[in-house]
N, C-alpha and C positions, 0 to 999 in steps of 0.2 A: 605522636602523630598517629592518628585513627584515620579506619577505613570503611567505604562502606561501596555498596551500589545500591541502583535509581530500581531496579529487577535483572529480573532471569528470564531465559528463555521457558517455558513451560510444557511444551511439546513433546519433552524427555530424548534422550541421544538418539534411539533409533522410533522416535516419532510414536511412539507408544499410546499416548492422547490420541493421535489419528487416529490410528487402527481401531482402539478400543471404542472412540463416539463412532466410529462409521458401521461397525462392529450393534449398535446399539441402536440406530440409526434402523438396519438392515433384519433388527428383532434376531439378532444371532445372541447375546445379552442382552441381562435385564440393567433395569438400575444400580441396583447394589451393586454387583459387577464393573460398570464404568466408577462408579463412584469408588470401588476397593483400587481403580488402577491411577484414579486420580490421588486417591492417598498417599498411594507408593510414589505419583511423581514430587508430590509437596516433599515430603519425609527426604527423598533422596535429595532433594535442593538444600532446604533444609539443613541439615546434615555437613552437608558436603561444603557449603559456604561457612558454616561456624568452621570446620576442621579444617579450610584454607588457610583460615587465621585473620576473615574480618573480624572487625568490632561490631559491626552493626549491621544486623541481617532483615531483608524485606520478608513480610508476608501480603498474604490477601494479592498477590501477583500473579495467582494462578486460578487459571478461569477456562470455563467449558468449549469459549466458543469467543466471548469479548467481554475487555474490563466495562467496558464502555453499556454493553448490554446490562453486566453482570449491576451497575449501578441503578441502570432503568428496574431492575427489580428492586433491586434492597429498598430501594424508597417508594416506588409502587408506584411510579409512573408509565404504566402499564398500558396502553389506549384497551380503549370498549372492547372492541372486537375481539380482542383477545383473551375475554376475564374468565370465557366461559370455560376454557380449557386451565389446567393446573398442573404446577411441576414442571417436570422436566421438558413436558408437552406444552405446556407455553411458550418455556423459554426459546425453546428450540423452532415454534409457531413462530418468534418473531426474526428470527434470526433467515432462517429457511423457506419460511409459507409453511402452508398445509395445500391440501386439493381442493380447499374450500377458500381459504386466506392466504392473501399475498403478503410478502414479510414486509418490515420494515426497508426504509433505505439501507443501501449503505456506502460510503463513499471513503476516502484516505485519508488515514491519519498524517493529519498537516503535510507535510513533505515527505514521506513515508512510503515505503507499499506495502504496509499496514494497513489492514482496510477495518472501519468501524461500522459498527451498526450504529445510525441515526436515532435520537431518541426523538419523539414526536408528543410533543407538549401542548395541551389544550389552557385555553385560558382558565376553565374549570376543573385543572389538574389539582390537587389535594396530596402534599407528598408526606410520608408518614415512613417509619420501618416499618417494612413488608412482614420481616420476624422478629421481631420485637430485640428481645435480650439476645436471641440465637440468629441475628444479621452474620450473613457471611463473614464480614472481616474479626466480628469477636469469635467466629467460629473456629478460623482460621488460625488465630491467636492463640487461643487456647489450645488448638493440637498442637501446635508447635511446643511452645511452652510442656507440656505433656511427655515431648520427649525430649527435654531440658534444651531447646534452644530458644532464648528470649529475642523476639523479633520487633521489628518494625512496622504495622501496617500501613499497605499504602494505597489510599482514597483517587478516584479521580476529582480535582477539585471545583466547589460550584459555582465556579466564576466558568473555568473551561466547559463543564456539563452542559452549560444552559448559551454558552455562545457556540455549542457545538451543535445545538438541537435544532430543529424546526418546529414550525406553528403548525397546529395539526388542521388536517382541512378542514375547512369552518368556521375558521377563528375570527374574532371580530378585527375587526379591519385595522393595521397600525396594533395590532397585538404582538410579541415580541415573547422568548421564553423568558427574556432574561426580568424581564417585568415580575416573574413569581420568584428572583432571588431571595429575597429576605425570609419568605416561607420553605425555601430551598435550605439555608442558611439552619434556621431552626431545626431542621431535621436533624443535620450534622451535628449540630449542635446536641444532640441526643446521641449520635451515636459517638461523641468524642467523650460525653460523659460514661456511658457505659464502655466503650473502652478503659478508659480508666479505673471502672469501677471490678472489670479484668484484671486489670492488674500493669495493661500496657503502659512503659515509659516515655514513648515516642510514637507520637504517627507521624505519614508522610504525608502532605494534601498535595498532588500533580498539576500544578497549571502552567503548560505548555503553551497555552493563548497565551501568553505576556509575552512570546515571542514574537506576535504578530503586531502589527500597529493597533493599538487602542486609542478610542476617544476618548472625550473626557467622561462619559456617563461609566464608560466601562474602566477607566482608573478610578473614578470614584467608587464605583463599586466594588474595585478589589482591595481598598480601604477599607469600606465598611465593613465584607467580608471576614476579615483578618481581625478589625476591631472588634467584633463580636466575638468572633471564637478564641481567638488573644487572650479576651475578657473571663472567659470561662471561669468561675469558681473551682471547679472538676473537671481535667480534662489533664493527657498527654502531654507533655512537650509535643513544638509540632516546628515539623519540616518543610517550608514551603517550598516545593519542586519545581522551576524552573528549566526547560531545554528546547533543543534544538533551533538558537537562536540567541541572542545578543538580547537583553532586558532594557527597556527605556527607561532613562534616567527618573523622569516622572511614578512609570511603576514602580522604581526604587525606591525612590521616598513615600512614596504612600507604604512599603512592605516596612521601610524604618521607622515610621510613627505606628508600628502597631508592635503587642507586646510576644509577636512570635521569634522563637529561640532561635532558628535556624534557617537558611538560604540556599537553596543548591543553585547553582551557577553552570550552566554550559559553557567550557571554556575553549569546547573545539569548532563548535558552528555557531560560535556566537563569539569571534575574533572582539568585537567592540565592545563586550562585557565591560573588563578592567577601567578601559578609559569611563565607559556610564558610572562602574562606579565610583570611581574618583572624582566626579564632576560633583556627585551627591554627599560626598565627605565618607565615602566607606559605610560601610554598618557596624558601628560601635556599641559592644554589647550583645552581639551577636555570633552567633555560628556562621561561618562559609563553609557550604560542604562541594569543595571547586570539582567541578565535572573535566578532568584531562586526560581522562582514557576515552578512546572516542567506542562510546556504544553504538555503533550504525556504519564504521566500517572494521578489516579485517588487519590494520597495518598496527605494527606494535608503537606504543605510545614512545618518544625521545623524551631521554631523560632530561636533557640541556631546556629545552622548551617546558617540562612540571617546573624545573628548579627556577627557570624564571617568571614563571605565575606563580607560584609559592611565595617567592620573596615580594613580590608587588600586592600581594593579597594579606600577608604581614601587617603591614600598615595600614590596611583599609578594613580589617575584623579582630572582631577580639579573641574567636577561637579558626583555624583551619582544619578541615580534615578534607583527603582525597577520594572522589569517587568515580564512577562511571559518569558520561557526559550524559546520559538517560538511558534510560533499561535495556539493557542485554538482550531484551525480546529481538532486537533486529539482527545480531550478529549469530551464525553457526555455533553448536553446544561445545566441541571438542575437536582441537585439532590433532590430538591424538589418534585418533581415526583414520585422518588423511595418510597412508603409507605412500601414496602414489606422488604425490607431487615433485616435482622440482624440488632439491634441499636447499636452492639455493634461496629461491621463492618463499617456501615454507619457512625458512630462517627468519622471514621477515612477516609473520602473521601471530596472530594471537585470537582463537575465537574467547568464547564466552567463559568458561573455565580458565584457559592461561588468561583474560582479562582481568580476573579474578587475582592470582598468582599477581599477574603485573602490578596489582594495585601494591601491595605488601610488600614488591620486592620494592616500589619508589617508595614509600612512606620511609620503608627503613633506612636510603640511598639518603634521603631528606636530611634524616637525623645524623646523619656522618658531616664532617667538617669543611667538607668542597665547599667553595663559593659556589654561588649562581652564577649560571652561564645564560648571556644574553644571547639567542640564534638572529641570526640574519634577518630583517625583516624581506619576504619575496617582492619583485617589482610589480607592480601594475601592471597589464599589458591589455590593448586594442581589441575589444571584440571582436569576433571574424563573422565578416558579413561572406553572402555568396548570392547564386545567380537566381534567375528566372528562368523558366518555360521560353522556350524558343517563339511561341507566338501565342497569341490571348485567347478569353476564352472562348469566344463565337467561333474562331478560326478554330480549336480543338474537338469544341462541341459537335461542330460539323464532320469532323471529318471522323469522328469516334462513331457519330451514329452511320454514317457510311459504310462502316469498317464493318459494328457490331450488332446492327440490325435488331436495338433491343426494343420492348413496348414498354410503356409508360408505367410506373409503379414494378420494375424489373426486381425479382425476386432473385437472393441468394442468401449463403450464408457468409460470418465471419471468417470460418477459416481451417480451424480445426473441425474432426469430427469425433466420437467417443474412442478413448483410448483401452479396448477389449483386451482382456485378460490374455487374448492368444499373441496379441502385440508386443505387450510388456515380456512374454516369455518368448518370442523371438530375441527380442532387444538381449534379454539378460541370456541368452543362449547364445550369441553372437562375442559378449562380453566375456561367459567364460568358455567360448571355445566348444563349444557343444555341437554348435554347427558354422560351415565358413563364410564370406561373405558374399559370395552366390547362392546360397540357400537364404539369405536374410534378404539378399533383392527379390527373389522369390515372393516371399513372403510377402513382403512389402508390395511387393507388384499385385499382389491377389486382391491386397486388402483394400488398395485404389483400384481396383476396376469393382468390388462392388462397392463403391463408396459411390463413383462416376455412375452407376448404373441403377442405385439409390435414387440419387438424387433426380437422373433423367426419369426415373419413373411418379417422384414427389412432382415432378412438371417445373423443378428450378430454373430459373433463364438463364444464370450465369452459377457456373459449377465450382467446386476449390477438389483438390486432389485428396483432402480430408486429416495429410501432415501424420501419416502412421509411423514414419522414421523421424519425427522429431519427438524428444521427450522433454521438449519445455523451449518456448520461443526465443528466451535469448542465449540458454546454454547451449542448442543445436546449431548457432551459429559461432558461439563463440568454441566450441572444440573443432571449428573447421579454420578459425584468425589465428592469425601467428599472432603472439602478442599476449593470450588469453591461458588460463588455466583452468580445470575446470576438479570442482574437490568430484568424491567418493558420497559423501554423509555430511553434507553442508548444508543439513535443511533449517530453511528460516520461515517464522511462520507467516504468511500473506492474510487469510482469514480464515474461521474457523478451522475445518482438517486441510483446507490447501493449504499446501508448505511447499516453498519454491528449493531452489538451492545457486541459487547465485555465482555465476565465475568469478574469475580473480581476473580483472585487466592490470596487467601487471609491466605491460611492455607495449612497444612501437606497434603499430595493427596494419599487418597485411594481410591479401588473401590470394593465397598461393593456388586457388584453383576455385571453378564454379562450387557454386554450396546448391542449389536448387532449380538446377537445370533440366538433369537429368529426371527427377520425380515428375517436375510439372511437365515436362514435354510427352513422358508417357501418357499420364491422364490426358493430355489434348488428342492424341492419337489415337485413343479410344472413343470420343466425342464429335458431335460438329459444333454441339454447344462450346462456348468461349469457357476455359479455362483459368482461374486466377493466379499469378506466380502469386509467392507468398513469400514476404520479406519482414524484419524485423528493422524498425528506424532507430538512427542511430542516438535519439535523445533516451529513449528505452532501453536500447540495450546496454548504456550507461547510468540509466536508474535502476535497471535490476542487477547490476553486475558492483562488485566489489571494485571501486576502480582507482588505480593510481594517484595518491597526493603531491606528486614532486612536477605537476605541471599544470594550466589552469585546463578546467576541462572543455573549454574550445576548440585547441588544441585536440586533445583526446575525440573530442565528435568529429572534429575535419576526418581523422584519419578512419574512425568506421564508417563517415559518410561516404569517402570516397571508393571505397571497398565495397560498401552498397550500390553507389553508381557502376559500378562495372558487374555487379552483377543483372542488376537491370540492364545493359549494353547488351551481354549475353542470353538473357531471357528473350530480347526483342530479336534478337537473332537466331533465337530460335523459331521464332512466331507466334508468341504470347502476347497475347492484343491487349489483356487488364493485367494491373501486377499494383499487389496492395502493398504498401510500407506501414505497418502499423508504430503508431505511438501512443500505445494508451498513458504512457509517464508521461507527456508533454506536461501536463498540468500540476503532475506530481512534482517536479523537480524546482515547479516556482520559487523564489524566494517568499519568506515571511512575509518581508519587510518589502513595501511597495515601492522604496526607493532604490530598490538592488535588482525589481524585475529587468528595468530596461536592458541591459547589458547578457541578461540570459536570453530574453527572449529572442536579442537579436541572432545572437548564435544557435540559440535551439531552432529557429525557423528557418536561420541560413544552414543547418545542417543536415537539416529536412529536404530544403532546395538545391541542395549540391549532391544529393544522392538522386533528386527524379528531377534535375531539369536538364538532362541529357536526353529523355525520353521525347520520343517523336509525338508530331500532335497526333497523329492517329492510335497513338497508344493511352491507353486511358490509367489513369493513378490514382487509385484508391488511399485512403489510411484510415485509423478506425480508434476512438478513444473510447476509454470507457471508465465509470465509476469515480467521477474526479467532479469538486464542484467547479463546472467551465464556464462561471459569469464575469471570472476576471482575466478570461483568454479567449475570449468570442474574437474579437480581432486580430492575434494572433493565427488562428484557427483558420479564418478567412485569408492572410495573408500565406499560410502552406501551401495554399495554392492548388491544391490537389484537387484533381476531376471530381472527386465522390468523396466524402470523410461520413461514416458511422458511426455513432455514438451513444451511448448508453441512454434512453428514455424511459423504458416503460414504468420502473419503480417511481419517475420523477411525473408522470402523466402527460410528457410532451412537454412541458413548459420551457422548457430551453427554447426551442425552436423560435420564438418570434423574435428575444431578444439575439437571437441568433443573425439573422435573418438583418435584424433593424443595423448589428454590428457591419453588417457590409456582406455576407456572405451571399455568395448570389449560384455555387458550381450545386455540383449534385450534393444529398444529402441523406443518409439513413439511418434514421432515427430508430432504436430497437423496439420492438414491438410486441417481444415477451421476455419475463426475466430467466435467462440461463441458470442462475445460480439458486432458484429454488426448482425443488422434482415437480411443483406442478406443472399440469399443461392446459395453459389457458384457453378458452374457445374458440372457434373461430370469428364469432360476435365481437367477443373480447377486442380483440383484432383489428377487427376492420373497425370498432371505435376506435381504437388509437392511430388508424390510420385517417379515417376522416378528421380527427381533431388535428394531425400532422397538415393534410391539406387544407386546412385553414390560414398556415403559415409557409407552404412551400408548393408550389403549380406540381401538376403531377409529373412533367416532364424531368421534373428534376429532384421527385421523391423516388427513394427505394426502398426498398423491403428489406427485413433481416432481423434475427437477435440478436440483443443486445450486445453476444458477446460469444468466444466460440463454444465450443460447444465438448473437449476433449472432456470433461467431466461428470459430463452425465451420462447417462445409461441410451442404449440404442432404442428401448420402445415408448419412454417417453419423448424420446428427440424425433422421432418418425412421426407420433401424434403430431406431435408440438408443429412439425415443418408442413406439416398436412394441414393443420389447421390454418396455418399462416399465408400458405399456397392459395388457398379455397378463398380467404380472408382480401389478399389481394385481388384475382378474378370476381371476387366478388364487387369491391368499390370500382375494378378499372370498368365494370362494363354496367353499375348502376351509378355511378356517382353523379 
């Protein structure tokens, strides 16, 4: 019985990569420098994974910024605008922008909060090795190899590559990327030879699309695919990597008429695996490499449950081996770390390292004499639906603008405001006792009256208290819910240097007192401008949190929904007239498969509504999505119900909006109108065109103004530009338009 994993985290334990690109980023190092600290993180993975005692160790899993990007170079599908620039200043141009260029998209890997950089494909795309013999993943190989660890590398594959990308603007009409596969194919196909001609015995190819519904063009293509490179005269064994998600029968058989050795199988988010593949006669002659550690959450894998996927997969391959359910990138590096927790809680976790451990200790459990233990199968149970808004939307409309006295094209932000180095040392000076926690309301109390006083001076119409005492949207609510855990050094990477660090929902959810009362009521005390409460929705704060599998997670939302409804109760009785519930996860947590949304969506929308339709109409409800592609939840969207919902545009050029619009959405709307997450700061021209192309799709009464997204990570004098420009940008279309 062999072992292996899909990857690793690559961040390093105390986030190392961060520091060291931001580091680099800021001209505090040069290149060498990041590049000396990236060696030491491969080496120590490296390393540390052979001497746990896999058999079969990943490389080429470790990347600056994204695999996903890191692939747009190796083959050189590069767009124009970018060629002029070279090195690390490209890669980094597409990832980030420049003050001249705006970056690439980037939106969520599948179901993930994983976020990828979009790759943008022209129909006169031309893909070739960028470095010929010296492509990253032989580079990759070779160092490892170098310090006697023989690896595996591992590809993002070009079936997923090109249904992941977009057509780049201009393309002819009914152009598709997936139209340049077989020129895509070749490439690989180059580089599967020279892997070999390395020395490599195994690569991995990742295609995580076969999770999703495919048609027939795209099952035949992932035949053809495999047939080719299968065919290869020179070339690795190769691993076709399948996850987060249950494989269709149809993609089976095309993956068993080609001549590749091996199958990875997700065997924890893809329940209906075994039965597809039994339906298709198994793959005989083949490797399973079955996915039943679950990489993407924190609960230890049961043994009763491998031993009876083990014995069913028996029969249906000709070899088994046990791995992670897909790369370790999602899960925390070491629970060692954690000293603080609950032991009772901690008993029952495993990050990325003990997942590691766990694999080795079942392989060996495997090879012992027990029968297989069949578990329980769980019952099915009724989606929970919930209410509506007390009255509709004219009757809200009205009484909101009564209440709020705002003008048309109303200017604010998301939410957060930059989180200053004197914040962070409050926080962590609170944490160890340096000072008490009236010196920390202090604190905090400063840094929101210049925040409030910021912004009334940028001429915003509706203000946010700027969130200096939260350090990350759903674990500031979650260390105030009973129910919730929160680790020490539980960072997981979201995109490039941001790294979240995810709670543990581990129990029943109450809230044993207001969470955001007290903050937003000061800042309105300070103001006559309207004030935003700021809440975290409960479909998010279960996509970013590690959360309980021993109940469905309906269940799990009723109970933070309802915990969010009373704290809206308390806000409004304070006298907070807007109060945002953000869900940028809505979208994230879709299922793959289009026959599995119905049943989420009902509950992710009723759990949305059972936290703000307690709210009176003269209170107005914000929510705000971002980064997520939202053309298969535009009617969801509309049916949350919410006064206003914001949403990520500017990287997309507004194009959501009409299909938005045609889906039935008819409440307010604020579409972002520069991107937060590159340092530049676009014009204020810039601006007011993406807001005139906005009001081509939305009456002004019912467009708002805002970035994309908040704003805690960037710097205070590009965000002052940035909100100046945007200010200016509006007053400019409301009073020429």
């Amino acid at each position: 019985m062999k072992t292996t994993i899909l990857g690793y985290p690559r961040i390093g334990a105390r986030r190392e990569l961060k520091f060291a690109t931001e580091d680099y980023w800021a001209g505090a190092i040069d290149a060498a420098r990041l590049e000396t600290t990236a060696a030491q993180l491969r080496r120590s993975v490296w390393t540390e994974l052979r001497d746990a005692g896999l058999d079969a160790v990943p490389s080429n899993t470790f990347s600056l910024y994204d695999q996903v990007l890191d692939t747009t170079v190796m083959i050189d599908a590069v767009p124009a605008r970018y060629r002029a620039l070279t090195g690390l200043d490209r890669y980094f141009a597409m990832a980030r922008g420049t003050a001249e260029l705006p970056p690439l998209e980037m939106t969520k890997w599948f179901d993930t909060n994983y976020h990828y950089i979009v790759p943008e494909i022209a129909s006169g795309t031309r893909f070739r090795l960028a470095d010929g013999s010296a492509a990253k993943p032989v580079a990759e190989y070779l160092e490892a190899r170098r310090l006697g660890v023989e690896t595996r590398p591992v590809l993002v594959g070009p079936l997923t590559y090109l249904l992941l990308a977009k057509a780049a603007p201009g393309s002819p009409a009914g152009f598709a990327p997936l139209d340049l596969l077989d020129s895509l194919v070749e490439t690989y196909a180059e580089l599967l030879e020279r892997l070999a001609g390395a020395g490599a015995q195994w690569v991995q190819l990742d295609e995580p699309v076969l999770a999703r519904d495919l048609g027939v063009r795209e099952t035949e293509a992932l035949g053809r695919v495999y047939r080719r490179l299968g065919g290869l005269a020179s070339r690795p064994k190769i691993l076709l990597a399948t996850y987060f998600g249950a494989v269709a029968p149809e993609a089976l058989r095309e993956i068993a008429a080609t001549d590749v050795e091996a199958v990875a199988l997700d065997l924890v988010a893809g329940p209906g695996t075994l039965e597809a593949l039994a339906s298709v006669g198994g793959l005989p002659r083949k490797k399973v490499v079955a996915g039943v550690v679950d990489g993407r959450n924190v609960w230890r894998a049961d043994p009763a449950r491998v031993r009876s996927a083990y014995a069913v997969l028996l029969g249906l391959a000709d070899t088994v081996e046990l791995s992670s359910s897909c790369s370790l990138l999602h899960v925390p590096v070491d629970l060692d770390t954690e000293t603080a927790l609950d032991p009772a809680v901690r008993a029952r976790l495993a990050f990325a390292r003990q997942k590691v451990a766990e694999l080795v200790a079942l392989a060996a459990d495997l090879e012992s004499p027990n029968p297989p233990i069949t578990p329980p199968k769980a019952e099915p149970r009724e989606p929970v639906r919930f209410d509506a808004r007390r009255s509709g939307r004219e009757v809200r409309v009205a009484a909101q603008r009564a209440r709020l006295g705002l003008p048309d094209l109303a200017t604010t932000t998301i939410g957060s405001f930059p989180q200053t180095a004197e914040i962070r040392t409050a926080r962590a000076d609170l944490r160890a006792g340096r000072i008490d926690e009236a010196a920390y309301v202090e604190a905090m109390q400063a840094e929101i009256a210049r925040v409030i006083r910021l912004q009334e001076d940028l001429g915003l119409d509706v203000l946010v208290h700027g969130e200096p005492e939260r350090n990350d949207m759903v674990q500031y609510f979650a260390e105030q819910l009973d129910g919730y855990a929160a680790t020490e050094a539980g960072w997981v990477q979201s995109y490039g240097t941001r790294c979240v660090r995810p709670p543990i929902l581990y129990g029943d959810i109450t809230r044993p007192r207001p969470m955001t009362v007290a903050w937003t009521t000061y800042a309105q005390s300070l103001t006559s401008k309207p004030v935003k409460g700021m809440l975290t929705g409960p479909v998010t704060m279960l996509a970013w949190s590690f959360v309980r599998d021993d109940q469905p997670l309906a269940e799990t939302a009723r109970q933070v929904a309802l915990a969010l409804r009373d704290e809206i109760t308390d806000l409004e009785a304070a006298g907070i007239g807007i109060i945002q519930v953000d869900e940028p996860a809505l979208r994230e947590l879709l299922p793959l498969r289009a026959a599995d949304r119905e049943p989420y969506l009902a509950w992710a929308v009723g759990a949305f509504r059972l936290a703000t339709s307690g709210a009176a109409d003269a209170t107005q409800i914000h929510t705000h999505m971002c980064y997520s592609e939202f053309g298969e939840i535009l009617s969801p969207i509309a049916d949350l119900d919410a006064d206003v919902t914001s949403i990520e545009a500017a990287r997309s050029n507004m194009e959501l909006l009409p299909y938005l619009q045609a889906a039935g959405y008819a409440n307010g709307i604020g579409p972002g109108v520069y991107d937060i997450h590159s340092p530049r700061v676009p014009t204020s021209e810039e601006m007011a065109a993406n807001l005139r192309t906005a009001l081509q799709a939305v009456p002004a009464d019912r467009l708002w103004v805002n970035p994309d997204c908040g704003l805690k990570t960037r710097a205070y004098p590009e965000t002052e530009a940035a909100l100046t420009n945007m200010v200016t940008a509006a007053r400019t279309v409301r009073t020429g338009r």
